[in-house]
Short mmCIF file of the C-alpha atoms (twelve columns), coordinates in Angstrom:
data_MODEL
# 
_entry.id   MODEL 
# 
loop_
_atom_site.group_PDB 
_atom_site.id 
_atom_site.type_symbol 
_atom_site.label_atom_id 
_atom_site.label_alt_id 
_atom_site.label_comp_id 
_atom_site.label_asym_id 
_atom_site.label_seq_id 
_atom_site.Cartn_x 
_atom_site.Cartn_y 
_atom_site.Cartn_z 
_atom_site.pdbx_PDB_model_num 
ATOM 1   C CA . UNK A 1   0.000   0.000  0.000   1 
ATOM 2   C CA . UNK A 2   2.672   2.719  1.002   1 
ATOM 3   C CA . UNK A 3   4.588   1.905  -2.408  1 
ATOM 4   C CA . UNK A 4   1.577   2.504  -4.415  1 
ATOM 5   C CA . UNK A 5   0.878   5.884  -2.311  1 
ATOM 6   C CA . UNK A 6   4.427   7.075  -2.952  1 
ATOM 7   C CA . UNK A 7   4.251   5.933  -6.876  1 
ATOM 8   C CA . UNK A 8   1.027   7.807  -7.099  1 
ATOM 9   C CA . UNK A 9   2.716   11.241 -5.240  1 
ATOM 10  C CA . UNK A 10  6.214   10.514 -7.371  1 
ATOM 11  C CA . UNK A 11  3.962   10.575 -10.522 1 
ATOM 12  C CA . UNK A 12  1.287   13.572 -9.921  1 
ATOM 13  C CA . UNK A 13  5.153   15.149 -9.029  1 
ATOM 14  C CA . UNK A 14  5.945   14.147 -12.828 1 
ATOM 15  C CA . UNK A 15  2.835   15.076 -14.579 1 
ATOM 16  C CA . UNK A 16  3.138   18.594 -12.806 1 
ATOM 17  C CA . UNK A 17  6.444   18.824 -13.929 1 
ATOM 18  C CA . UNK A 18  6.135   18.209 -17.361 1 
ATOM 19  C CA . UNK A 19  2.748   20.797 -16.819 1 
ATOM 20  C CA . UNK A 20  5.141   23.444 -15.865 1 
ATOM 21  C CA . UNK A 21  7.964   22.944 -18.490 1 
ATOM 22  C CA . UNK A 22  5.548   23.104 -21.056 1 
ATOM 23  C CA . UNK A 23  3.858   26.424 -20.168 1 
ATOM 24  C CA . UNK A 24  7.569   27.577 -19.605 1 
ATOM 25  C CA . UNK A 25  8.203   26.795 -23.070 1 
ATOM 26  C CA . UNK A 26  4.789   28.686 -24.481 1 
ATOM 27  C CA . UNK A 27  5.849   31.044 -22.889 1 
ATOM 28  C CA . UNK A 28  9.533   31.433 -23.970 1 
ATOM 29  C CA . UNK A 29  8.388   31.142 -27.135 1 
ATOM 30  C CA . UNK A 30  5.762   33.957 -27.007 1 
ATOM 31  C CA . UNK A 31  8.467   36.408 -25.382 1 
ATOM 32  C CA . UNK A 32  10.593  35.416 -28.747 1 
ATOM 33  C CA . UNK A 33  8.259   36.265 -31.028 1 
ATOM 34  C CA . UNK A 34  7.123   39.730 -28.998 1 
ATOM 35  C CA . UNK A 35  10.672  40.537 -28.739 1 
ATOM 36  C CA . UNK A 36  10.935  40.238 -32.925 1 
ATOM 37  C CA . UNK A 37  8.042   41.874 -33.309 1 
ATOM 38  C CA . UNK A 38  8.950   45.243 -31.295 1 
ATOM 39  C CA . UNK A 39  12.223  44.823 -33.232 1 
ATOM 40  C CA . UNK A 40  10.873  44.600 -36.421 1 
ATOM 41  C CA . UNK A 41  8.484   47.787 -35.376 1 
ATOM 42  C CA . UNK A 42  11.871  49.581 -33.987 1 
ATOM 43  C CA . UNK A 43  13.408  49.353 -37.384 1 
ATOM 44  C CA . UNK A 44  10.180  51.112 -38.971 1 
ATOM 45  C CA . UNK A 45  10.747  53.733 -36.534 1 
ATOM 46  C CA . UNK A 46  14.419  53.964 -36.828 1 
ATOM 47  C CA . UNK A 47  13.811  54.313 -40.714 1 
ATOM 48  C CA . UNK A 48  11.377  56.995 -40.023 1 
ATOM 49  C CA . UNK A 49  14.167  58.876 -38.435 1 
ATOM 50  C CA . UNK A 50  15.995  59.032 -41.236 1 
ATOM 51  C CA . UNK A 51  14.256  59.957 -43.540 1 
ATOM 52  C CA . UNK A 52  12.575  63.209 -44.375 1 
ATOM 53  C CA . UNK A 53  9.034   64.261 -43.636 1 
ATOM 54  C CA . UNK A 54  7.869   64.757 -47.277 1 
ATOM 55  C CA . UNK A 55  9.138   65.987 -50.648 1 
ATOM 56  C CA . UNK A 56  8.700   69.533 -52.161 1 
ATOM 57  C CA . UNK A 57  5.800   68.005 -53.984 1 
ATOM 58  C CA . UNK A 58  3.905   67.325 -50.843 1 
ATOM 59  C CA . UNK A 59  2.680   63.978 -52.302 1 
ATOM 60  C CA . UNK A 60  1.308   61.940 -50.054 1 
ATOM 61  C CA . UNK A 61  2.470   57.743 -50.269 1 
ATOM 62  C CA . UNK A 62  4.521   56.396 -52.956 1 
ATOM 63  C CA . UNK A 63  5.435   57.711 -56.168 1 
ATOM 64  C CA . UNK A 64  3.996   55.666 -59.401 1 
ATOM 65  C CA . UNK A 65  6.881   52.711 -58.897 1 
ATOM 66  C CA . UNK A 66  8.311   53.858 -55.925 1 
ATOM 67  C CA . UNK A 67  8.730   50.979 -53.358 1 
ATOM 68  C CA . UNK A 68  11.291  50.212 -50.613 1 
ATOM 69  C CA . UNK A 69  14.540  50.413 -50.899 1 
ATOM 70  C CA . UNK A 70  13.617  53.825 -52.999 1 
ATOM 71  C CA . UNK A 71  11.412  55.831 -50.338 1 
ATOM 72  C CA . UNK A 72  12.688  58.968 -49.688 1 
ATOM 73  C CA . UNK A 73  10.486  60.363 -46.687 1 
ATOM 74  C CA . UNK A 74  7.666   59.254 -44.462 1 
ATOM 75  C CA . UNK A 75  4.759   60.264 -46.135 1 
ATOM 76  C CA . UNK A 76  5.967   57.291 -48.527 1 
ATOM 77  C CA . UNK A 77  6.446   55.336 -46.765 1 
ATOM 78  C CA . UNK A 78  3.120   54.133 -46.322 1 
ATOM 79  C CA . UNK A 79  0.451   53.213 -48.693 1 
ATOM 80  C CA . UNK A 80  -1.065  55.831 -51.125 1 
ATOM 81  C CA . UNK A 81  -4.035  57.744 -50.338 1 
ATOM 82  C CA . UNK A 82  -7.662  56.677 -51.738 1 
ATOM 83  C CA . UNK A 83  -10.184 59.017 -51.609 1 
ATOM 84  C CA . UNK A 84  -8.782  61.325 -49.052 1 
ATOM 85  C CA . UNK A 85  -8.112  58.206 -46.996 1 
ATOM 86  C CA . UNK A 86  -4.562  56.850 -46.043 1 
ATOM 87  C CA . UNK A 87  -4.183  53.261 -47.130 1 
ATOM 88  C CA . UNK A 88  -1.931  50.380 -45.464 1 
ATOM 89  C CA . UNK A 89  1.565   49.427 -47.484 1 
ATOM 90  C CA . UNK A 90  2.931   45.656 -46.253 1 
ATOM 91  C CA . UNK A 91  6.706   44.598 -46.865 1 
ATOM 92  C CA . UNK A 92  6.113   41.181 -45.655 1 
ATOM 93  C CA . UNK A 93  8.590   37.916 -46.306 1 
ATOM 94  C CA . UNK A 94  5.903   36.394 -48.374 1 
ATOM 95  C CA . UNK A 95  5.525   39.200 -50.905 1 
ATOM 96  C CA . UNK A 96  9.610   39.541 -51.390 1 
ATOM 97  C CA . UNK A 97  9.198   43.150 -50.044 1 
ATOM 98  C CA . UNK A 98  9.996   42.844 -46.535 1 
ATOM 99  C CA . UNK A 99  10.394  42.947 -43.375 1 
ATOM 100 C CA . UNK A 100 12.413  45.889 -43.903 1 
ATOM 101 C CA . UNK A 101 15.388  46.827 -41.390 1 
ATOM 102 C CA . UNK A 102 15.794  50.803 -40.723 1 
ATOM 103 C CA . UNK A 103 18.163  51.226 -43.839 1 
ATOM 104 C CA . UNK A 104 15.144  50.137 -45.863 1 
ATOM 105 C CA . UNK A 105 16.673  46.553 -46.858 1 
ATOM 106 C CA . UNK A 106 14.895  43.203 -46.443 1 
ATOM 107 C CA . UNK A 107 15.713  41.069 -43.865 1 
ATOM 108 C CA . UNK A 108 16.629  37.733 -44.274 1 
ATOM 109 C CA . UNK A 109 15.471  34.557 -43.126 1 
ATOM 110 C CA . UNK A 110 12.089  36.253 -41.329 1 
ATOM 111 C CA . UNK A 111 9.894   34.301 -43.222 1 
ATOM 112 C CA . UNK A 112 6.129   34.569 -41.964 1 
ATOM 113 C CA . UNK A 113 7.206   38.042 -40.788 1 
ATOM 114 C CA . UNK A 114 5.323   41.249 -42.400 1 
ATOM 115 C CA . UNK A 115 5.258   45.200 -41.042 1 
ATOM 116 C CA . UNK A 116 1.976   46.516 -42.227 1 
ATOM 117 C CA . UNK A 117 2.576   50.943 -42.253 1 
ATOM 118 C CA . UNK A 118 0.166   52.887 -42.371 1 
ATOM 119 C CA . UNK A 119 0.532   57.187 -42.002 1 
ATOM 120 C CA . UNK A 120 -1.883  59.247 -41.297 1 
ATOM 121 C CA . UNK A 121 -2.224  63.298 -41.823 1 
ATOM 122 C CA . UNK A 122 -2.796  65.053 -38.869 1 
ATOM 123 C CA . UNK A 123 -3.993  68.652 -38.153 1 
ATOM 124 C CA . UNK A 124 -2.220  69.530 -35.222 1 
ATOM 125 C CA . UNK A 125 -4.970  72.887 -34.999 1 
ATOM 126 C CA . UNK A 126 -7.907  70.280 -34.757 1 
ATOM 127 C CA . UNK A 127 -9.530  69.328 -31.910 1 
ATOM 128 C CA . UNK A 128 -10.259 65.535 -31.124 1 
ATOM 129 C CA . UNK A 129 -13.406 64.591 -33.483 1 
ATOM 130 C CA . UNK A 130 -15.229 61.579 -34.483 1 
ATOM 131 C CA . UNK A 131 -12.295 61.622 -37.394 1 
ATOM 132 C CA . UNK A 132 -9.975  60.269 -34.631 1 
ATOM 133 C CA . UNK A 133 -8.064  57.197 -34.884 1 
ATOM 134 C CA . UNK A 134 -7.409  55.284 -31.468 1 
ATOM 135 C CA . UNK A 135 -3.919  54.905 -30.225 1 
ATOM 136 C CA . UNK A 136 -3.414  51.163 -28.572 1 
ATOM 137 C CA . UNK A 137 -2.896  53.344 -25.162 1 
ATOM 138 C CA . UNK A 138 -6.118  54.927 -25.635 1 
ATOM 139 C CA . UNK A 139 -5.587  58.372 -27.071 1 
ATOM 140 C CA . UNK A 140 -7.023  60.059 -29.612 1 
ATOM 141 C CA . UNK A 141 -5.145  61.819 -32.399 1 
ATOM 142 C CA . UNK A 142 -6.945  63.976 -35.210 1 
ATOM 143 C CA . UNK A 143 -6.312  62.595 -38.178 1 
ATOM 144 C CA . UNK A 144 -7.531  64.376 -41.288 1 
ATOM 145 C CA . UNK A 145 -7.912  63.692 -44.306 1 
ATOM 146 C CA . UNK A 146 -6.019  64.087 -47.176 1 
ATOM 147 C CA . UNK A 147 -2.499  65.411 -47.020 1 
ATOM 148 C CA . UNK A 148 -0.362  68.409 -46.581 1 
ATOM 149 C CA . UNK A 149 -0.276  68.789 -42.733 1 
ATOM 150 C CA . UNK A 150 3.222   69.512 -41.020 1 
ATOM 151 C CA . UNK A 151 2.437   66.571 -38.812 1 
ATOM 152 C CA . UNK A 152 1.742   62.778 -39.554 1 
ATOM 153 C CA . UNK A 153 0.919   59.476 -37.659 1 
ATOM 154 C CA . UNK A 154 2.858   56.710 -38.276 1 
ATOM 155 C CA . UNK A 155 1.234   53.195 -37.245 1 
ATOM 156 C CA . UNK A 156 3.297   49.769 -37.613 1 
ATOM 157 C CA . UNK A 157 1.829   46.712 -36.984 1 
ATOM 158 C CA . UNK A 158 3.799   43.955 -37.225 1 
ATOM 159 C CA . UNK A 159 2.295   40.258 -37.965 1 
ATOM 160 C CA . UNK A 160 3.682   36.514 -37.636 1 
ATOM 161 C CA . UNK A 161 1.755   34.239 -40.109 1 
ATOM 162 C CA . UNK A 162 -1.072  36.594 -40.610 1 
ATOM 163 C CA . UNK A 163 -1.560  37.130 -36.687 1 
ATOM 164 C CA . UNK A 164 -1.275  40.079 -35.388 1 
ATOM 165 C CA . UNK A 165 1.761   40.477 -32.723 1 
ATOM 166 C CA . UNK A 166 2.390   43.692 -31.907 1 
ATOM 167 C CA . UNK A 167 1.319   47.878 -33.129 1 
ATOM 168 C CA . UNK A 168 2.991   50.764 -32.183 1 
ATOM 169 C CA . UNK A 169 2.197   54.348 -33.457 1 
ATOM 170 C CA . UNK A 170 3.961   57.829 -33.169 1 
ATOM 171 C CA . UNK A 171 3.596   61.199 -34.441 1 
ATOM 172 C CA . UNK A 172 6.108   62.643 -36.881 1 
ATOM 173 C CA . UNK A 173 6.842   66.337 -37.202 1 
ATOM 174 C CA . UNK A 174 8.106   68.600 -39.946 1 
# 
Protein backbone atom coordinates (compact mmCIF):
# COMPACT_ATOMS: atom_id res chain seq x y z
CA UNK A 1 0.00 0.00 0.00
CA UNK A 2 2.67 2.72 1.00
CA UNK A 3 4.59 1.90 -2.41
CA UNK A 4 1.58 2.50 -4.41
CA UNK A 5 0.88 5.88 -2.31
CA UNK A 6 4.43 7.07 -2.95
CA UNK A 7 4.25 5.93 -6.88
CA UNK A 8 1.03 7.81 -7.10
CA UNK A 9 2.72 11.24 -5.24
CA UNK A 10 6.21 10.51 -7.37
CA UNK A 11 3.96 10.58 -10.52
CA UNK A 12 1.29 13.57 -9.92
CA UNK A 13 5.15 15.15 -9.03
CA UNK A 14 5.95 14.15 -12.83
CA UNK A 15 2.83 15.08 -14.58
CA UNK A 16 3.14 18.59 -12.81
CA UNK A 17 6.44 18.82 -13.93
CA UNK A 18 6.14 18.21 -17.36
CA UNK A 19 2.75 20.80 -16.82
CA UNK A 20 5.14 23.44 -15.87
CA UNK A 21 7.96 22.94 -18.49
CA UNK A 22 5.55 23.10 -21.06
CA UNK A 23 3.86 26.42 -20.17
CA UNK A 24 7.57 27.58 -19.60
CA UNK A 25 8.20 26.79 -23.07
CA UNK A 26 4.79 28.69 -24.48
CA UNK A 27 5.85 31.04 -22.89
CA UNK A 28 9.53 31.43 -23.97
CA UNK A 29 8.39 31.14 -27.14
CA UNK A 30 5.76 33.96 -27.01
CA UNK A 31 8.47 36.41 -25.38
CA UNK A 32 10.59 35.42 -28.75
CA UNK A 33 8.26 36.27 -31.03
CA UNK A 34 7.12 39.73 -29.00
CA UNK A 35 10.67 40.54 -28.74
CA UNK A 36 10.93 40.24 -32.92
CA UNK A 37 8.04 41.87 -33.31
CA UNK A 38 8.95 45.24 -31.30
CA UNK A 39 12.22 44.82 -33.23
CA UNK A 40 10.87 44.60 -36.42
CA UNK A 41 8.48 47.79 -35.38
CA UNK A 42 11.87 49.58 -33.99
CA UNK A 43 13.41 49.35 -37.38
CA UNK A 44 10.18 51.11 -38.97
CA UNK A 45 10.75 53.73 -36.53
CA UNK A 46 14.42 53.96 -36.83
CA UNK A 47 13.81 54.31 -40.71
CA UNK A 48 11.38 56.99 -40.02
CA UNK A 49 14.17 58.88 -38.44
CA UNK A 50 15.99 59.03 -41.24
CA UNK A 51 14.26 59.96 -43.54
CA UNK A 52 12.57 63.21 -44.37
CA UNK A 53 9.03 64.26 -43.64
CA UNK A 54 7.87 64.76 -47.28
CA UNK A 55 9.14 65.99 -50.65
CA UNK A 56 8.70 69.53 -52.16
CA UNK A 57 5.80 68.01 -53.98
CA UNK A 58 3.90 67.33 -50.84
CA UNK A 59 2.68 63.98 -52.30
CA UNK A 60 1.31 61.94 -50.05
CA UNK A 61 2.47 57.74 -50.27
CA UNK A 62 4.52 56.40 -52.96
CA UNK A 63 5.43 57.71 -56.17
CA UNK A 64 4.00 55.67 -59.40
CA UNK A 65 6.88 52.71 -58.90
CA UNK A 66 8.31 53.86 -55.92
CA UNK A 67 8.73 50.98 -53.36
CA UNK A 68 11.29 50.21 -50.61
CA UNK A 69 14.54 50.41 -50.90
CA UNK A 70 13.62 53.83 -53.00
CA UNK A 71 11.41 55.83 -50.34
CA UNK A 72 12.69 58.97 -49.69
CA UNK A 73 10.49 60.36 -46.69
CA UNK A 74 7.67 59.25 -44.46
CA UNK A 75 4.76 60.26 -46.13
CA UNK A 76 5.97 57.29 -48.53
CA UNK A 77 6.45 55.34 -46.77
CA UNK A 78 3.12 54.13 -46.32
CA UNK A 79 0.45 53.21 -48.69
CA UNK A 80 -1.07 55.83 -51.12
CA UNK A 81 -4.03 57.74 -50.34
CA UNK A 82 -7.66 56.68 -51.74
CA UNK A 83 -10.18 59.02 -51.61
CA UNK A 84 -8.78 61.32 -49.05
CA UNK A 85 -8.11 58.21 -47.00
CA UNK A 86 -4.56 56.85 -46.04
CA UNK A 87 -4.18 53.26 -47.13
CA UNK A 88 -1.93 50.38 -45.46
CA UNK A 89 1.56 49.43 -47.48
CA UNK A 90 2.93 45.66 -46.25
CA UNK A 91 6.71 44.60 -46.87
CA UNK A 92 6.11 41.18 -45.66
CA UNK A 93 8.59 37.92 -46.31
CA UNK A 94 5.90 36.39 -48.37
CA UNK A 95 5.53 39.20 -50.91
CA UNK A 96 9.61 39.54 -51.39
CA UNK A 97 9.20 43.15 -50.04
CA UNK A 98 10.00 42.84 -46.53
CA UNK A 99 10.39 42.95 -43.37
CA UNK A 100 12.41 45.89 -43.90
CA UNK A 101 15.39 46.83 -41.39
CA UNK A 102 15.79 50.80 -40.72
CA UNK A 103 18.16 51.23 -43.84
CA UNK A 104 15.14 50.14 -45.86
CA UNK A 105 16.67 46.55 -46.86
CA UNK A 106 14.89 43.20 -46.44
CA UNK A 107 15.71 41.07 -43.87
CA UNK A 108 16.63 37.73 -44.27
CA UNK A 109 15.47 34.56 -43.13
CA UNK A 110 12.09 36.25 -41.33
CA UNK A 111 9.89 34.30 -43.22
CA UNK A 112 6.13 34.57 -41.96
CA UNK A 113 7.21 38.04 -40.79
CA UNK A 114 5.32 41.25 -42.40
CA UNK A 115 5.26 45.20 -41.04
CA UNK A 116 1.98 46.52 -42.23
CA UNK A 117 2.58 50.94 -42.25
CA UNK A 118 0.17 52.89 -42.37
CA UNK A 119 0.53 57.19 -42.00
CA UNK A 120 -1.88 59.25 -41.30
CA UNK A 121 -2.22 63.30 -41.82
CA UNK A 122 -2.80 65.05 -38.87
CA UNK A 123 -3.99 68.65 -38.15
CA UNK A 124 -2.22 69.53 -35.22
CA UNK A 125 -4.97 72.89 -35.00
CA UNK A 126 -7.91 70.28 -34.76
CA UNK A 127 -9.53 69.33 -31.91
CA UNK A 128 -10.26 65.54 -31.12
CA UNK A 129 -13.41 64.59 -33.48
CA UNK A 130 -15.23 61.58 -34.48
CA UNK A 131 -12.30 61.62 -37.39
CA UNK A 132 -9.98 60.27 -34.63
CA UNK A 133 -8.06 57.20 -34.88
CA UNK A 134 -7.41 55.28 -31.47
CA UNK A 135 -3.92 54.90 -30.23
CA UNK A 136 -3.41 51.16 -28.57
CA UNK A 137 -2.90 53.34 -25.16
CA UNK A 138 -6.12 54.93 -25.64
CA UNK A 139 -5.59 58.37 -27.07
CA UNK A 140 -7.02 60.06 -29.61
CA UNK A 141 -5.15 61.82 -32.40
CA UNK A 142 -6.94 63.98 -35.21
CA UNK A 143 -6.31 62.59 -38.18
CA UNK A 144 -7.53 64.38 -41.29
CA UNK A 145 -7.91 63.69 -44.31
CA UNK A 146 -6.02 64.09 -47.18
CA UNK A 147 -2.50 65.41 -47.02
CA UNK A 148 -0.36 68.41 -46.58
CA UNK A 149 -0.28 68.79 -42.73
CA UNK A 150 3.22 69.51 -41.02
CA UNK A 151 2.44 66.57 -38.81
CA UNK A 152 1.74 62.78 -39.55
CA UNK A 153 0.92 59.48 -37.66
CA UNK A 154 2.86 56.71 -38.28
CA UNK A 155 1.23 53.20 -37.25
CA UNK A 156 3.30 49.77 -37.61
CA UNK A 157 1.83 46.71 -36.98
CA UNK A 158 3.80 43.95 -37.22
CA UNK A 159 2.30 40.26 -37.97
CA UNK A 160 3.68 36.51 -37.64
CA UNK A 161 1.76 34.24 -40.11
CA UNK A 162 -1.07 36.59 -40.61
CA UNK A 163 -1.56 37.13 -36.69
CA UNK A 164 -1.27 40.08 -35.39
CA UNK A 165 1.76 40.48 -32.72
CA UNK A 166 2.39 43.69 -31.91
CA UNK A 167 1.32 47.88 -33.13
CA UNK A 168 2.99 50.76 -32.18
CA UNK A 169 2.20 54.35 -33.46
CA UNK A 170 3.96 57.83 -33.17
CA UNK A 171 3.60 61.20 -34.44
CA UNK A 172 6.11 62.64 -36.88
CA UNK A 173 6.84 66.34 -37.20
CA UNK A 174 8.11 68.60 -39.95
Amino acid sequence: MDAAITTLIVGVGTVGMMGLLAAGTVSNQETAQLTTAIQLANNIHELCDRLSFADSGHFWGPQSGQAAPNIKNITELGGALSSGVATSATYSASAGTGPLDANQNVVSGMTGWGQTVTVHSVDPTQSVTSNASTDNDNTTIPVASGGGYPMARVTVSVTYDGNQVYQTSWLVAQ
